[in-house]
TITORZA-549048 format. One line per 3 residues: their letters; for each residue x, y, z of N, C-alpha, C. Coordinates in pm, 1 decimal, decimal comma. Layout:
N
A> X/Y/Z/X/Y/Z/X/Y/Z ~ ...
END
This chain:
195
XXX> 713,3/1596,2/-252,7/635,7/1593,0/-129,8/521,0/1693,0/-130,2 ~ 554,1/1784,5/-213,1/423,4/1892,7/-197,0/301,9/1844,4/-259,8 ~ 313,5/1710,7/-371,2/189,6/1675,4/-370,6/135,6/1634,0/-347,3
XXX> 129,7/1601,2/-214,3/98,9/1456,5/-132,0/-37,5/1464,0/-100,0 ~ -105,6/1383,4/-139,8/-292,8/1343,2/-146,1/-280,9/1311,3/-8,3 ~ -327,6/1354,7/89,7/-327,6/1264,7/264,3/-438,8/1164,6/281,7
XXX> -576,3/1194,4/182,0/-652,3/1053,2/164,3/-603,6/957,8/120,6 ~ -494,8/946,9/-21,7/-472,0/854,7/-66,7/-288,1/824,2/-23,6 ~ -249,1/874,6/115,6/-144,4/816,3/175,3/-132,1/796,4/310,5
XXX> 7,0/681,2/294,8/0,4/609,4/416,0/147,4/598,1/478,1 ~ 146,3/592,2/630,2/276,7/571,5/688,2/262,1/433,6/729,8 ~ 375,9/309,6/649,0/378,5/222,4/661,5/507,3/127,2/769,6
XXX> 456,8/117,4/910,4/534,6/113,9/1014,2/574,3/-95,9/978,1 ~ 752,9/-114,9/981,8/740,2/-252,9/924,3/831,4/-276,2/1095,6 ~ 781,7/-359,7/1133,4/870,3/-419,2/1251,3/832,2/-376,3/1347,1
XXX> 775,6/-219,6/1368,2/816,9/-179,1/1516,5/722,6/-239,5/1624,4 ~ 818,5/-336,3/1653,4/752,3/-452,4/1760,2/839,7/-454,1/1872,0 ~ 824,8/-517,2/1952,9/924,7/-523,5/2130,4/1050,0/-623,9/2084,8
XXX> 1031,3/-698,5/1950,4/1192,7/-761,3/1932,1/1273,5/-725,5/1882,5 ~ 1212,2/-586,2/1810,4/1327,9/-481,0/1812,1/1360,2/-398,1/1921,6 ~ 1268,2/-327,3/1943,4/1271,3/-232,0/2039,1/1296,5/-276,6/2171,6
XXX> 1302,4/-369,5/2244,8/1326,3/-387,4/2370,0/1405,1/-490,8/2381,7 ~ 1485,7/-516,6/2501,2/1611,8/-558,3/2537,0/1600,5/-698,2/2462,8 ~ 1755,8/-766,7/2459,9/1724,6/-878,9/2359,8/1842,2/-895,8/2229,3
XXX> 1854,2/-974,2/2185,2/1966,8/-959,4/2103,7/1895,1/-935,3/2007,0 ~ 1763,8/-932,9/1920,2/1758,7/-834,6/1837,8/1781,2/-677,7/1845,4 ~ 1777,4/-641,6/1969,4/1761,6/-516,2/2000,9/1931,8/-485,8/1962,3
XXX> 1954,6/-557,9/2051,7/2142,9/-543,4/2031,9/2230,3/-530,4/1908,2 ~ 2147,1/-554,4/1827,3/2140,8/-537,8/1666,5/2212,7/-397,1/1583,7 ~ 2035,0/-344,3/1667,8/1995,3/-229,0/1588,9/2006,2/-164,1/1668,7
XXX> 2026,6/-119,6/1813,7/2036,8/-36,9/1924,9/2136,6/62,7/1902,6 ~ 2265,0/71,8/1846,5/2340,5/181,7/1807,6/2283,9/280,1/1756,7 ~ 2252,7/288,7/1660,6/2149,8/317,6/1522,3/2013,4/407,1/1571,2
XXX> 1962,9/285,6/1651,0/1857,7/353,1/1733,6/1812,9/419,3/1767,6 ~ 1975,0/443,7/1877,9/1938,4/564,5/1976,5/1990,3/657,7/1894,8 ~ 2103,7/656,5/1856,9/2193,1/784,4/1762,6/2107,7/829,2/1682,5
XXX> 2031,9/776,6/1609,3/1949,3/868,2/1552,9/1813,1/900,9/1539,8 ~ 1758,5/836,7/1681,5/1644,9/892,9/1742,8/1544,6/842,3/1695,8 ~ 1521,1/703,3/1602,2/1451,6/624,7/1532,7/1277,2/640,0/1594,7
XXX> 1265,5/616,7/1725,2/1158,4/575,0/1802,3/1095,3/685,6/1803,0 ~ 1187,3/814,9/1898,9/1133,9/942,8/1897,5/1064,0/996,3/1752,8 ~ 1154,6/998,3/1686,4/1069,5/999,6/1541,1/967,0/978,5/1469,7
XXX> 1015,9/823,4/1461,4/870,9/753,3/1427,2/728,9/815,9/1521,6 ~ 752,8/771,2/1655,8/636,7/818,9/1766,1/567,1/990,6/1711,7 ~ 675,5/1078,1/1669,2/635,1/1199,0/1616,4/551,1/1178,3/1500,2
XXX> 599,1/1108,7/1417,1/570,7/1117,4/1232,7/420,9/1099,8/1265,9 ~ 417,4/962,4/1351,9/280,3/897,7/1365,2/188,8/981,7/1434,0 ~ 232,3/1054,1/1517,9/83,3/1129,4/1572,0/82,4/1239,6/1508,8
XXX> 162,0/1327,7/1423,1/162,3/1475,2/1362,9/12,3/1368,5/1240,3 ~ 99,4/1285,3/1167,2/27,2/1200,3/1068,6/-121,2/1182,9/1079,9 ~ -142,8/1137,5/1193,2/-274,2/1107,6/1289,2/-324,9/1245,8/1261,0
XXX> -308,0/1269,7/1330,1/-370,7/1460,6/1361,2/-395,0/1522,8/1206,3 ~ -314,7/1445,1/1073,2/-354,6/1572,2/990,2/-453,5/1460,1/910,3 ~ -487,7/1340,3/907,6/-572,5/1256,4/850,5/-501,5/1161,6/745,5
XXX> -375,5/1143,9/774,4/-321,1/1027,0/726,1/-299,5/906,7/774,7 ~ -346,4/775,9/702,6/-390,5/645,3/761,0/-204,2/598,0/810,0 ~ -209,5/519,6/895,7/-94,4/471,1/943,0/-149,1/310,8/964,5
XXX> -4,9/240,7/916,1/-53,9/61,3/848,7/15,5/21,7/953,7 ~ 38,9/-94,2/1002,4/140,5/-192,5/1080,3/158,7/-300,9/973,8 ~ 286,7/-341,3/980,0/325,7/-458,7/897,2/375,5/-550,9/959,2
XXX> 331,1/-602,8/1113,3/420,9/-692,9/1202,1/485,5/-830,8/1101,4 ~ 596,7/-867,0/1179,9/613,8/-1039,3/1124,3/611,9/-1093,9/1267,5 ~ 482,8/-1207,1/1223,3/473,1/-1278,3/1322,0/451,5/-1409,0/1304,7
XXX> 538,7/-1485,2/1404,1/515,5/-1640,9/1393,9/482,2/-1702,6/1453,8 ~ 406,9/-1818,4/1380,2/329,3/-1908,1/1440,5/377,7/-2045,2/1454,5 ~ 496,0/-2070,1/1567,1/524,1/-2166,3/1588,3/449,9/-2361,7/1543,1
XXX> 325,3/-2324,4/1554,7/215,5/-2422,3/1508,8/228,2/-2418,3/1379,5 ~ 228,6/-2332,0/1305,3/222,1/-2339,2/1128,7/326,8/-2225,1/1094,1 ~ 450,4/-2272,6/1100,7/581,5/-2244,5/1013,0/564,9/-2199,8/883,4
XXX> 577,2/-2116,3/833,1/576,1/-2044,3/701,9/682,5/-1966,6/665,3 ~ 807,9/-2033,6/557,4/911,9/-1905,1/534,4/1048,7/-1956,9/619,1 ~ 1149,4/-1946,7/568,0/1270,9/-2011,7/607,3/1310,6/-1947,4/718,0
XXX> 1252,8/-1819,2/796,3/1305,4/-1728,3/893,7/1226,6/-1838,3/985,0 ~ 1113,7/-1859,3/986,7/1063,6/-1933,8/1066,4/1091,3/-2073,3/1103,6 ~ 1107,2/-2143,0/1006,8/1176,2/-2275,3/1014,2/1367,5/-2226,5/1072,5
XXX> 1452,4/-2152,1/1035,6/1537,6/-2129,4/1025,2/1581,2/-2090,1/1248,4 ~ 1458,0/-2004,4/1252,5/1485,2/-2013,3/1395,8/1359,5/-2089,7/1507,1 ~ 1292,5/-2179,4/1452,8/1214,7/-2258,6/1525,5/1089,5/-2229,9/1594,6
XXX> 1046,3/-2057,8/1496,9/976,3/-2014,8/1557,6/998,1/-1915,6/1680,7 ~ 1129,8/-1916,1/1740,7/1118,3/-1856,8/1850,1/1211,6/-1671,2/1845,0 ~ 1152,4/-1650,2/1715,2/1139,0/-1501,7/1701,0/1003,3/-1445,5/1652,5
XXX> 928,4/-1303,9/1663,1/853,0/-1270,3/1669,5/743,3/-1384,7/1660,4 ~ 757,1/-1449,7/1780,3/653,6/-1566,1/1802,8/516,8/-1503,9/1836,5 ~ 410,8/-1558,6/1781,5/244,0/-1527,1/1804,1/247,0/-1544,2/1923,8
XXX> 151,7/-1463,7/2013,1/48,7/-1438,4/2132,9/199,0/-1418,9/2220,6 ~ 346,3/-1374,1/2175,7/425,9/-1296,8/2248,4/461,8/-1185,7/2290,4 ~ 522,7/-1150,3/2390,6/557,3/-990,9/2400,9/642,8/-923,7/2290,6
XXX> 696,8/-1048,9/2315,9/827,0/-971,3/2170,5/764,7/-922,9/2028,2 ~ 643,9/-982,1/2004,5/586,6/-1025,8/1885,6/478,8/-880,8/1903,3 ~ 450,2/-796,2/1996,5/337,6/-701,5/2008,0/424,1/-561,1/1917,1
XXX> 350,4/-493,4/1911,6/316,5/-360,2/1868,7/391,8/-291,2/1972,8 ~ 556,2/-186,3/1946,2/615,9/-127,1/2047,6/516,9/-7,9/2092,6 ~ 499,4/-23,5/2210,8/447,7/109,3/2270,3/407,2/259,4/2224,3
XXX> 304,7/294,0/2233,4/312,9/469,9/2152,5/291,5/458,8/2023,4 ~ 261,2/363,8/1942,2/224,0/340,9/1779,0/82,3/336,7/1756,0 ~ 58,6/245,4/1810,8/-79,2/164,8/1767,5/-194,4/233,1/1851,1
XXX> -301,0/250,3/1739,7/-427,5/321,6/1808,8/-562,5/261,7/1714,1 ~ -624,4/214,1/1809,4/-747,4/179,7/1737,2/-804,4/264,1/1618,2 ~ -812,1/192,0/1487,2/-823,5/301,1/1342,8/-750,6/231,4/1307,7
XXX> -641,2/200,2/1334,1/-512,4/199,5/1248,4/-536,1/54,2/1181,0 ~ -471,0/50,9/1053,2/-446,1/-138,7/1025,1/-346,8/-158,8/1052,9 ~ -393,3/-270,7/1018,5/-280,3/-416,7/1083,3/-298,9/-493,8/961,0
XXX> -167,6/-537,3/864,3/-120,5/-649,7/811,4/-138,8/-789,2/861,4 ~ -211,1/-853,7/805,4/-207,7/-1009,0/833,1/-114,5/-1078,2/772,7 ~ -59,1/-1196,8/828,6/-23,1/-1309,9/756,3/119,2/-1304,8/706,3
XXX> 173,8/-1222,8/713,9/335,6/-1189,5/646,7/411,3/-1267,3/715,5 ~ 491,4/-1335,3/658,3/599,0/-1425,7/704,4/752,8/-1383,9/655,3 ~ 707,3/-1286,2/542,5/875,7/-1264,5/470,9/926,1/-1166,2/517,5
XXX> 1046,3/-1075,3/461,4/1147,8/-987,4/506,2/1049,7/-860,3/398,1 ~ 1007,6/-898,0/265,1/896,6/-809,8/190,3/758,2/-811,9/303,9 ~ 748,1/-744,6/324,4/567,9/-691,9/362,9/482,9/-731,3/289,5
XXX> 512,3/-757,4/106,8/400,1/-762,5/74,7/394,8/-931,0/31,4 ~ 504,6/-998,1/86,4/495,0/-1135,9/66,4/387,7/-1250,0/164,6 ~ 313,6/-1343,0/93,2/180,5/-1371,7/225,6/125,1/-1294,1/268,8
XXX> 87,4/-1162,4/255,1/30,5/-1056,0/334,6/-83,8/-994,4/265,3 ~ -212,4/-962,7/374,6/-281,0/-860,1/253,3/-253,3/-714,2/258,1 ~ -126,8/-666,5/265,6/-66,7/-547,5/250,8/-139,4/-479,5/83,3
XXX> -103,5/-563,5/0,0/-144,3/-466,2/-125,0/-304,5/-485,6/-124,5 ~ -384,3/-600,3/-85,8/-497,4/-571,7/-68,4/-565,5/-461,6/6,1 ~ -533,7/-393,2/106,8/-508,5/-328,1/203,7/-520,2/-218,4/179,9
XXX> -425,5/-152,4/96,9/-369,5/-49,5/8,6/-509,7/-36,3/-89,3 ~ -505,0/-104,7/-169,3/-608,0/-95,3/-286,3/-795,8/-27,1/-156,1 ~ -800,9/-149,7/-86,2/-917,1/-100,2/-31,7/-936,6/70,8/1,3
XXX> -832,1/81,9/65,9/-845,5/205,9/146,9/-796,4/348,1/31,8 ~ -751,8/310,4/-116,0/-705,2/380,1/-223,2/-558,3/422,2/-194,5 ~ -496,5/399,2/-148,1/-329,0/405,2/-114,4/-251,0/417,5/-219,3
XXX> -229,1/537,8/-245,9/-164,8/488,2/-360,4/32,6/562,0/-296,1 ~ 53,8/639,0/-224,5/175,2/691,4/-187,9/176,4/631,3/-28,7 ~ 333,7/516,8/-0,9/333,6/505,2/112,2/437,1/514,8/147,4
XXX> 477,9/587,2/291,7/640,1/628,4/350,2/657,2/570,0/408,1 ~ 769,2/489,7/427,6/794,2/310,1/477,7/896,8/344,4/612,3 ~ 842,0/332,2/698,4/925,7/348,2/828,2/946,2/176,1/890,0
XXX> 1068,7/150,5/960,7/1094,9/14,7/1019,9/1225,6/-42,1/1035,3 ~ 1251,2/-162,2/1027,7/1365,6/-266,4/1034,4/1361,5/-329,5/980,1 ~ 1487,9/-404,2/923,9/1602,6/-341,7/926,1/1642,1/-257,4/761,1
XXX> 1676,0/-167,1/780,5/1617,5/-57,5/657,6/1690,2/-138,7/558,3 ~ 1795,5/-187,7/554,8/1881,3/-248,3/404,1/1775,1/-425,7/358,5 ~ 1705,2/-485,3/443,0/1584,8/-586,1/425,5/1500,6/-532,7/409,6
XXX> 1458,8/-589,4/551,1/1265,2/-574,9/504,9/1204,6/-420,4/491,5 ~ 1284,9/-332,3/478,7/1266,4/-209,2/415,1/1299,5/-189,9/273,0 ~ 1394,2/-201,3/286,1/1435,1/-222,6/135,1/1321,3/-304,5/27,0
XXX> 1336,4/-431,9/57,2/1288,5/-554,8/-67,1/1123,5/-497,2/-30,6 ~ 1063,0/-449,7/82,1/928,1/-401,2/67,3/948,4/-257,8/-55,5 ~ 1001,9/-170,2/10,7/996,4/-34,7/-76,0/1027,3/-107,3/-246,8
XXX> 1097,2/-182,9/-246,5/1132,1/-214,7/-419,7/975,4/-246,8/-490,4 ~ 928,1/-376,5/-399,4/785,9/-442,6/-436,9/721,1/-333,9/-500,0 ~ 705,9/-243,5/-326,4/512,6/-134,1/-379,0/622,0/-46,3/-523,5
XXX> 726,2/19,1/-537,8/787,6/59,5/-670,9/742,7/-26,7/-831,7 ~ 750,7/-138,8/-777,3/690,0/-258,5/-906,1/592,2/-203,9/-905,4 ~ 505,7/-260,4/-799,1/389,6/-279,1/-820,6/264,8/-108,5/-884,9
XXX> 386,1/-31,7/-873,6/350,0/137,6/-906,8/297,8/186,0/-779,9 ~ 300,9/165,4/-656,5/301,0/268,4/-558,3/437,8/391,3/-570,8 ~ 350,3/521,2/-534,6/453,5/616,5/-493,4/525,6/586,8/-346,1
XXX> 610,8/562,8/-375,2/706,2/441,6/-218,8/820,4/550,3/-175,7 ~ 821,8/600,5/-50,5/959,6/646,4/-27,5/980,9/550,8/99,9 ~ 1149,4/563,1/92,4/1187,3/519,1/272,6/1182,7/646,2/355,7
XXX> 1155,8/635,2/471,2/1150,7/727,3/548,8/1322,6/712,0/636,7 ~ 1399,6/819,8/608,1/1540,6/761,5/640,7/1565,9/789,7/824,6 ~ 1486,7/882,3/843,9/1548,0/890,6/1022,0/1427,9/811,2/1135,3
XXX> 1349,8/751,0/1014,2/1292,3/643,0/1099,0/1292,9/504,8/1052,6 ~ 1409,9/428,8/1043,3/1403,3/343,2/983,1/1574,1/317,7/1019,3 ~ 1600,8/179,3/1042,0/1718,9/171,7/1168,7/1815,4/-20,4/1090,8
XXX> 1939,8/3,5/1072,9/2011,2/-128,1/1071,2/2085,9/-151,5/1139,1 ~ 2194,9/-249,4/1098,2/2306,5/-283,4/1200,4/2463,4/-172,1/1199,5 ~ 2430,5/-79,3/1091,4/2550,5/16,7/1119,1/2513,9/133,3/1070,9
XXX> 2562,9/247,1/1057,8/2576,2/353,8/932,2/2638,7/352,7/803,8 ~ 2670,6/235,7/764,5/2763,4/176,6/654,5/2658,8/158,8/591,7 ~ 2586,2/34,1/630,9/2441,8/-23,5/562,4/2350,9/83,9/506,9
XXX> 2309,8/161,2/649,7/2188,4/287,4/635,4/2239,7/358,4/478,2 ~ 2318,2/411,7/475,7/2382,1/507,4/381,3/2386,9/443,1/265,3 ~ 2443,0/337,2/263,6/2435,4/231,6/154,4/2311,3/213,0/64,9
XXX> 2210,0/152,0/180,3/2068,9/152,9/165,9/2010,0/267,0/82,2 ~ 2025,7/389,9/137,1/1936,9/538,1/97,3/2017,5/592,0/-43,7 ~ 2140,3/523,3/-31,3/2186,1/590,0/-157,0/2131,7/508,7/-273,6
XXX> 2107,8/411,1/-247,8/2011,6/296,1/-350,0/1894,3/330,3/-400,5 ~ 1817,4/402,5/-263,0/1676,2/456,4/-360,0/1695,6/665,4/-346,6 ~ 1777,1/694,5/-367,3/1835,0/846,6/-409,6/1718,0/850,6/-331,6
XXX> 1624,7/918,2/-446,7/1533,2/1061,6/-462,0/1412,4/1007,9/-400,0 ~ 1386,4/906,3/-359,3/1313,0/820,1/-284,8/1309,1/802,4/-109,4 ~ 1404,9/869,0/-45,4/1394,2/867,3/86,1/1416,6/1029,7/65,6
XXX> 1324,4/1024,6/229,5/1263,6/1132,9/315,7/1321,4/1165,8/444,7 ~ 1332,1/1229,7/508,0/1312,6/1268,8/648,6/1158,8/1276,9/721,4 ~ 1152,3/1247,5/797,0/1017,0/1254,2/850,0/972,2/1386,6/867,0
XXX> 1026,2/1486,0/856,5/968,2/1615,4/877,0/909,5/1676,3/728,7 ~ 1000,1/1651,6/642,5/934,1/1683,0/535,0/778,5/1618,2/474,4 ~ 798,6/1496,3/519,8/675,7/1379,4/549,4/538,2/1454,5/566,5
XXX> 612,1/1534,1/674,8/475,6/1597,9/761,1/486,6/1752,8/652,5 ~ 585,4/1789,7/663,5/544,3/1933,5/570,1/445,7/1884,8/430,7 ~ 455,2/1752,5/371,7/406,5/1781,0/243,6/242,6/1715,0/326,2
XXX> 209,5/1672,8/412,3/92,8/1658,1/439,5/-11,4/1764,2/492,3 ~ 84,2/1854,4/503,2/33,9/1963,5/589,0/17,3/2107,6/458,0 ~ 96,6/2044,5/372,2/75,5/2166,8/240,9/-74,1/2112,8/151,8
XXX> -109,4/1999,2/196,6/-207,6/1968,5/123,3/-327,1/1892,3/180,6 ~ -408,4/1963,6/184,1/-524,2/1914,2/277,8/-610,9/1782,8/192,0 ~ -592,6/1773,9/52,9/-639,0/1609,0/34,8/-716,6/1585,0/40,5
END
């Protein structure tokens, strides 16, 4: 963490949308998890300390377009999860600030599947990104593996990033060891290096 370039890194937020975060049986999911370990509060921290020291922050929504189905999640529930021009489907509260990107086009449980996520990355020189989101053993996971292929410096960010138990979570982080973070250290190695 101490060598962390803050031009060339990014906090990569995957999900945090209102069909996680707000009432709902996705919520009902991941809501244990949640609150116990302060997921939101967190994240909401990482992102504005992040902000403040000049590190870019991405959104990776999944959103569907009932009209043009893409991806078996979509066909699988008819569209009527993170459905386009929905509430459920927006940006949870306290994240998003004009500057920031936004991921197009993703339909999979990977971020970087249909998406111009690695285009994205390349433009802006990205080369280290700390993957905050849902549900950490998926679309955290199979994303963090990708940018690893693909040679990004990839960590999970572990106290912002939320599943259906502490069985999974633990499971999950012990999979990529030396690769997950705490969000505070996040911020210490951005703050040891002005970049």
């Amino acid at each position: 963490m101490t060598n962390m370039n803050k031009s060339t890194s990014a906090i990569v937020l995957i999900e945090f949308q209102n069909q996680w975060t707000h009432s709902g049986l996705y919520h009902r999911f991941i809501k244990g998890q949640l609150q116990s370990r302060r997921v939101l509060e967190n994240t909401r921290a990482l992102v504005s300390a992040a902000k403040q020291d000049g590190v870019r922050i991405i959104h990776a929504p999944l959103v569907i377009d009932p009209e043009n189905k893409k991806g078996w999640l979509a066909h699988l529930t008819f569209g009527k999860v993170f459905t386009k021009g929905s509430d459920k489907s927006e940006i949870t509260p306290g994240l998003y600030e004009k500057g920031d990107l936004v991921v197009e086009g993703r339909y999979a449980f990977d971020a970087f599947v249909g998406s111009n996520l690695e285009q994205l990355l390349n433009e802006h020189s990205i080369k280290t990104l700390f993957i905050c989101g849902f549900i950490t053993d998926q679309c955290i996971a199979r994303t963090l593996k990708t940018a690893l292929g693909k040679g990004f410096d990839a960590y999970l960010v572990s106290d912002c990033t939320a599943t259906v138990n502490g069985f999974l979570q633990k499971k999950c982080e012990k999979r990529f060891g030396n690769r997950v973070v705490h969000h505070q250290k996040v911020l210490e190695g951005t703050r040891q290096n002005v970049g």
